[in-house]
C-alpha positions as CSV (number, residue, x, y, z in Angstrom):
1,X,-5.9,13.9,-32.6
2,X,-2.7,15.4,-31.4
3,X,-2.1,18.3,-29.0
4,X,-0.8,20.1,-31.7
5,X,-3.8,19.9,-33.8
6,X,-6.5,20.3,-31.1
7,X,-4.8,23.2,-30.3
8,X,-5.2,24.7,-33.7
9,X,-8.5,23.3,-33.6
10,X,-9.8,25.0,-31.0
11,X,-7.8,28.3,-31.8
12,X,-10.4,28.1,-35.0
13,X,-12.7,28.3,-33.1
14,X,-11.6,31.2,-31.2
15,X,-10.8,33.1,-34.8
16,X,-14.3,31.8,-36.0
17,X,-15.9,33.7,-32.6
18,X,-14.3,36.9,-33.2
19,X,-14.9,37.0,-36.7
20,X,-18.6,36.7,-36.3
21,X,-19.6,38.3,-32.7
22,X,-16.7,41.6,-32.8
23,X,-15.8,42.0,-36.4
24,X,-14.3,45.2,-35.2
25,X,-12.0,43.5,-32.7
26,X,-11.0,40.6,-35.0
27,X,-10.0,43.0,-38.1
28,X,-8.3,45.5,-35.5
29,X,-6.3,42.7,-34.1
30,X,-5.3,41.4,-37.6
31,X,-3.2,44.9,-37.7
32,X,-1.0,44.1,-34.8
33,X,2.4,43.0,-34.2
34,X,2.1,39.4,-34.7
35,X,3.3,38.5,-31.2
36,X,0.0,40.5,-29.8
37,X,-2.2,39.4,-32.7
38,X,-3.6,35.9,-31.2
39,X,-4.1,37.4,-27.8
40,X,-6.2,40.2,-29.6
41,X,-8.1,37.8,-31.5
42,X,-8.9,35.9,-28.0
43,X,-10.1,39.3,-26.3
44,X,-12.4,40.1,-29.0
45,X,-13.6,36.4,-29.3
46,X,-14.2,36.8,-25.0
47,X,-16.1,40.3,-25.7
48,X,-18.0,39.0,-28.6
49,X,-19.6,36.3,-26.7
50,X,-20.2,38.6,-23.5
51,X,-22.0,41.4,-25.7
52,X,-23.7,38.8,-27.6
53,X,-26.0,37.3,-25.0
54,X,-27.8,40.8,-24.2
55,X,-29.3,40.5,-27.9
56,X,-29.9,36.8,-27.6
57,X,-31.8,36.6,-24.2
58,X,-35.3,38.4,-23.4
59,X,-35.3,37.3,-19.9
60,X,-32.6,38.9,-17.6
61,X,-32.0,36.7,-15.0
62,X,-31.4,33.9,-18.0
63,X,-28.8,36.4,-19.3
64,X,-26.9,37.1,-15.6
65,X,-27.2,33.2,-15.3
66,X,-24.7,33.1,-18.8
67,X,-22.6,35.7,-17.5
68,X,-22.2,34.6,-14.1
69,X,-20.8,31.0,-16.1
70,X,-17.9,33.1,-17.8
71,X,-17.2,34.8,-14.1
72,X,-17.3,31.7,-12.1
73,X,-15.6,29.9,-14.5
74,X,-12.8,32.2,-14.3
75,X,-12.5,32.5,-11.1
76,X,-12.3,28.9,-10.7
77,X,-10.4,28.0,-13.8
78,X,-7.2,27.6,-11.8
79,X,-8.6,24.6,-9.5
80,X,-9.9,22.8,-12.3
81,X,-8.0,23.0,-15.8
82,X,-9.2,23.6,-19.2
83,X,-13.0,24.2,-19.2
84,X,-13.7,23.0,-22.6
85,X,-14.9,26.3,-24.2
86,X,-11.9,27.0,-26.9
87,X,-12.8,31.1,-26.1
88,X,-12.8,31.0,-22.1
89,X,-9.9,28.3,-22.4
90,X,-7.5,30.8,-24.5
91,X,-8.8,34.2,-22.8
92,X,-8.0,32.5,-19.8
93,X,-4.2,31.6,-20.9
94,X,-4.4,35.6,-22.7
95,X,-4.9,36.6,-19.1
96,X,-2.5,34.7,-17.1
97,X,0.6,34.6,-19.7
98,X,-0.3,38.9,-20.0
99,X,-1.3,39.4,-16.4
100,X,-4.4,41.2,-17.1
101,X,-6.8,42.2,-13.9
102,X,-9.1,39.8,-12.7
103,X,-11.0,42.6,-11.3
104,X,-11.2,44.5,-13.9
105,X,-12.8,42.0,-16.0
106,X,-14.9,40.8,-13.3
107,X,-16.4,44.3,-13.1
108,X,-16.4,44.2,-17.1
109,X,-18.6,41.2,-16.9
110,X,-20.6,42.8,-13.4
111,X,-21.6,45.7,-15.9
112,X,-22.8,43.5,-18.3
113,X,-25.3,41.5,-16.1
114,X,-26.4,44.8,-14.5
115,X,-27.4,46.5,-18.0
116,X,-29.7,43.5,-18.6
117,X,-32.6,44.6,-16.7
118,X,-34.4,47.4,-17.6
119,X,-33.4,49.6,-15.3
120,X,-32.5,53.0,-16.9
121,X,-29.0,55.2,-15.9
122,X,-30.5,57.1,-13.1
123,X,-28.1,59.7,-15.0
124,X,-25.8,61.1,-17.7
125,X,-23.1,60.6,-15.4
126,X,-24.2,57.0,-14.3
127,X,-24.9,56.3,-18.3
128,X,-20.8,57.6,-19.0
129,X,-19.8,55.3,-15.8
130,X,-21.6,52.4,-17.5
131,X,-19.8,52.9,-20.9
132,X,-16.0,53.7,-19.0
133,X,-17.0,49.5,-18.0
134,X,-18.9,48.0,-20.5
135,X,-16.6,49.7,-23.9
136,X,-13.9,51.3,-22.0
137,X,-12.4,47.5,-20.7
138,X,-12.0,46.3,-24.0
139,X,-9.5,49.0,-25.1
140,X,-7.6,48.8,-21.3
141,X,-7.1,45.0,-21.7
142,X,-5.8,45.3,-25.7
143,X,-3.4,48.6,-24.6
144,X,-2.5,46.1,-21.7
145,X,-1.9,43.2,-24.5
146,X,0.3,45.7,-26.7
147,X,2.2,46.9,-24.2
148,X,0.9,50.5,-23.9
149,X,-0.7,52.0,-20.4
150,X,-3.4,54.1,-22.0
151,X,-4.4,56.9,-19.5
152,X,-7.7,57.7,-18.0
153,X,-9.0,60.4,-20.2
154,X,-7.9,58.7,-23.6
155,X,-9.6,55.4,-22.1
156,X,-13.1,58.1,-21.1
157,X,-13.1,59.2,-24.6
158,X,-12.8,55.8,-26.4
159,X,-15.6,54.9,-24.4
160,X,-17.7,57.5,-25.1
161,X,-17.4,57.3,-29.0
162,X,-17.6,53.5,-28.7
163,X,-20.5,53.7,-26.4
164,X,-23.2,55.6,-28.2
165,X,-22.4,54.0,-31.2
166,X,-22.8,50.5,-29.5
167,X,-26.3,52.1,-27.7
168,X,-27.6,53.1,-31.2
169,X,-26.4,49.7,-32.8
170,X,-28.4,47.8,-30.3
171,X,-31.5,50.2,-29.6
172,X,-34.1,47.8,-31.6
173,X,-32.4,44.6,-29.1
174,X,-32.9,46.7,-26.6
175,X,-36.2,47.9,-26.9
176,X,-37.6,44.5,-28.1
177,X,-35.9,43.3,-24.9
178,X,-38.0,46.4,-22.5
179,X,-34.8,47.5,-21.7
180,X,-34.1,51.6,-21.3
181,X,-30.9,52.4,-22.5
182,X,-30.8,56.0,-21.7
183,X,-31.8,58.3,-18.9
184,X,-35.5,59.5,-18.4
185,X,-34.6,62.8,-19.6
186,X,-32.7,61.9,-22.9
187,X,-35.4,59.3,-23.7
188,X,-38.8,59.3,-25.6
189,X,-41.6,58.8,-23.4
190,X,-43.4,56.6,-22.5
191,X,-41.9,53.6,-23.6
192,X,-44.9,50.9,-23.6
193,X,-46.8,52.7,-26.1
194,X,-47.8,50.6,-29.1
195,X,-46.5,52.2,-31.8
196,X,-43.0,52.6,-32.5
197,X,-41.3,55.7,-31.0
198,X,-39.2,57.8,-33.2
199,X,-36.0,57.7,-31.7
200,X,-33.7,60.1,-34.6
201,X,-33.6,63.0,-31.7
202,X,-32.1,60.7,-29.5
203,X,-30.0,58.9,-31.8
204,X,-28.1,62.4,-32.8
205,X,-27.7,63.3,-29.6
206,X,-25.6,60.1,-28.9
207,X,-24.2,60.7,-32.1
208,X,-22.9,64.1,-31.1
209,X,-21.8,63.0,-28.3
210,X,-20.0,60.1,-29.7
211,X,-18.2,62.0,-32.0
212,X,-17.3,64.5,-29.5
213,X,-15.3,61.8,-28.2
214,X,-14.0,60.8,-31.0
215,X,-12.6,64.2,-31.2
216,X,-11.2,63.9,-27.9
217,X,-9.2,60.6,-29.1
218,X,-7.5,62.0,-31.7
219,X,-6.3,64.9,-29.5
220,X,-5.1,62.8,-26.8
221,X,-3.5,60.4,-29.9
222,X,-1.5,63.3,-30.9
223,X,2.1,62.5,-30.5
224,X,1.4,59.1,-28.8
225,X,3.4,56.2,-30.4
226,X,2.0,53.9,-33.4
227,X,0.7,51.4,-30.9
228,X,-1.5,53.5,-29.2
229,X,-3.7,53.7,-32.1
230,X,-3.8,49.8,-32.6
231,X,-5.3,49.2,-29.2
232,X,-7.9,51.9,-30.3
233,X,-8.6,50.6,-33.9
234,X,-11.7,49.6,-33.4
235,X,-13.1,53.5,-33.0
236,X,-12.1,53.5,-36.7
237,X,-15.9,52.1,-37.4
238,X,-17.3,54.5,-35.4
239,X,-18.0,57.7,-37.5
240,X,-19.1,54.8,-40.5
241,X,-21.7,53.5,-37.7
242,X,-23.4,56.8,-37.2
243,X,-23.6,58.2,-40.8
244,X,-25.4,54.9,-41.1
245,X,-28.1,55.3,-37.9
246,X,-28.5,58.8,-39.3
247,X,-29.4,58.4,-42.7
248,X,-32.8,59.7,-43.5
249,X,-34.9,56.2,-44.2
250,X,-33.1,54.5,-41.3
251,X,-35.4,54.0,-38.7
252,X,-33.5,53.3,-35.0
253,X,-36.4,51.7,-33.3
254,X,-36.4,49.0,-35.7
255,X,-33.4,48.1,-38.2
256,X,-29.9,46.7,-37.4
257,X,-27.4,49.0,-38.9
258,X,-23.9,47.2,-40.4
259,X,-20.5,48.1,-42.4
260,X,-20.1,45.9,-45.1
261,X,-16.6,43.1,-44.6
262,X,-14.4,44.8,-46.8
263,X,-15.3,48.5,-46.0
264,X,-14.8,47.9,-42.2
265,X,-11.6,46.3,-43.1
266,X,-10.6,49.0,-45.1
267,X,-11.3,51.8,-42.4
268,X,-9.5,49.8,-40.0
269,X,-6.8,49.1,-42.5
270,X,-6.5,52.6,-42.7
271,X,-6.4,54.2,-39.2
272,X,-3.7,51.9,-39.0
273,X,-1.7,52.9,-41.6
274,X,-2.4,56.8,-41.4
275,X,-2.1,57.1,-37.5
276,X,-5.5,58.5,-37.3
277,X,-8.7,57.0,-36.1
């Protein structure tokens, strides 16, 4: 096989990760300039894979074990070449030909390991903290990919509407895993009862909030150049996620909520081409 064609190979590979573990991320980054659009489609492949593992693993020191890899082996990548993984392998060359943060993504991938255990935010402040991290990275490293320095309250706001929709997404994971997702005081109580909680009061409340800032996107958007929007794509599934938590036989606790392929694509199609999320 040539190097040629095990590049392309393995860049499948990437494409095939996106596609299936951030859907959001891959159709987003099939919307930019074509000289950003790989380097997207790595990012979302990386973040896929991350986020994946907290609805694959029940125990959490198994979980920190598969995050601490991705760290260590970025860290280390440097001393000892191409690691074999097609997504690390071409993140890694995203964040060295880009030069994205190290820090920040080690503190992306810190977050992660830390929200495994069922530890609850001690706060609404500490929950918003854990979102700037965990969904806020995501849409510093693609601005940083495009070529755009998004500020710190656009970023906030992103994070917020992408964060409660992600928490509400992920609730039955989550709760089949004994994890608390949300402080004490916003959650139902207690949580090891045996029957199934209703969780709808909790679920509009992060929709609420989630679409509050959504609002506050589109008002820091306004007058912001094309590209801005692009790196924030993504948020254009997040009002489609929460009609679809709140619909009146949808129960939280228990079912997986999704956008069909070709409405997501649309929406995304969309924001892109109207300038609005």
């Amino acid at each position: 096989m040539t190097d040629a064609v095990a590049t392309t190979a393995s860049f499948d590979t990437v494409r095939t990760s996106a596609r299936t573990h951030a859907p959001d991320r891959f159709y987003a980054a099939l919307f930019a300039p074509a000289a950003a659009r790989d380097d997207l489609i790595a990012l979302a492949a990386f973040t896929g894979e991350i986020e994946r593992i907290s609805r694959q693993v029940s125990e959490a020191m198994l979980g920190e074990i598969r995050v601490a890899w991705w760290r260590d082996a970025f860290l280390s990548r440097g001393e000892s070449g191409r690691s074999g993984n097609p997504v690390l392998d071409a993140f890694a060359e995203v964040i060295r030909h880009r030069s994205l943060s190290l820090g920040r993504i080690e503190s992306y991938l810190e977050a992660h390991a830390d929200a495994l255990y069922a530890e609850q935010p001690a706060s609404d402040q500490d929950l918003i903290a854990r979102l700037r991290i965990i969904d806020g990275t995501p849409f510093l490293l693609a601005g940083a990919i495009l070529g755009v320095d998004l500020d710190e309250a656009l970023v906030d706001a992103a994070a917020r509407a992408s964060g409660f929709a992600r928490l509400g997404i992920e609730l039955p994971y989550a709760l089949m895993h004994g994890r608390a997702p949300l402080p004490m005081p916003r959650s139902p109580n207690p949580y090891d009862q045996k029957e199934v909680t209703d969780w709808r009061p909790q679920i509009a409340w992060m929709a609420a909030e989630g679409r509050r800032g959504l609002a506050d996107v589109r008002r820091h958007l306004t007058g912001k150049p094309r590209l801005f929007t692009t790196a924030l794509l993504p948020l254009a599934l997040v009002e489609p996620y929460f009609r679809a938590l709140q619909r009146p036989r949808h129960e939280p606790a228990r079912e997986i909520v999704d956008v069909a392929p070709m409405a997501r694509l649309w929406r995304i199609a969309r924001a892109q081409w109207s300038g609005r999320i």
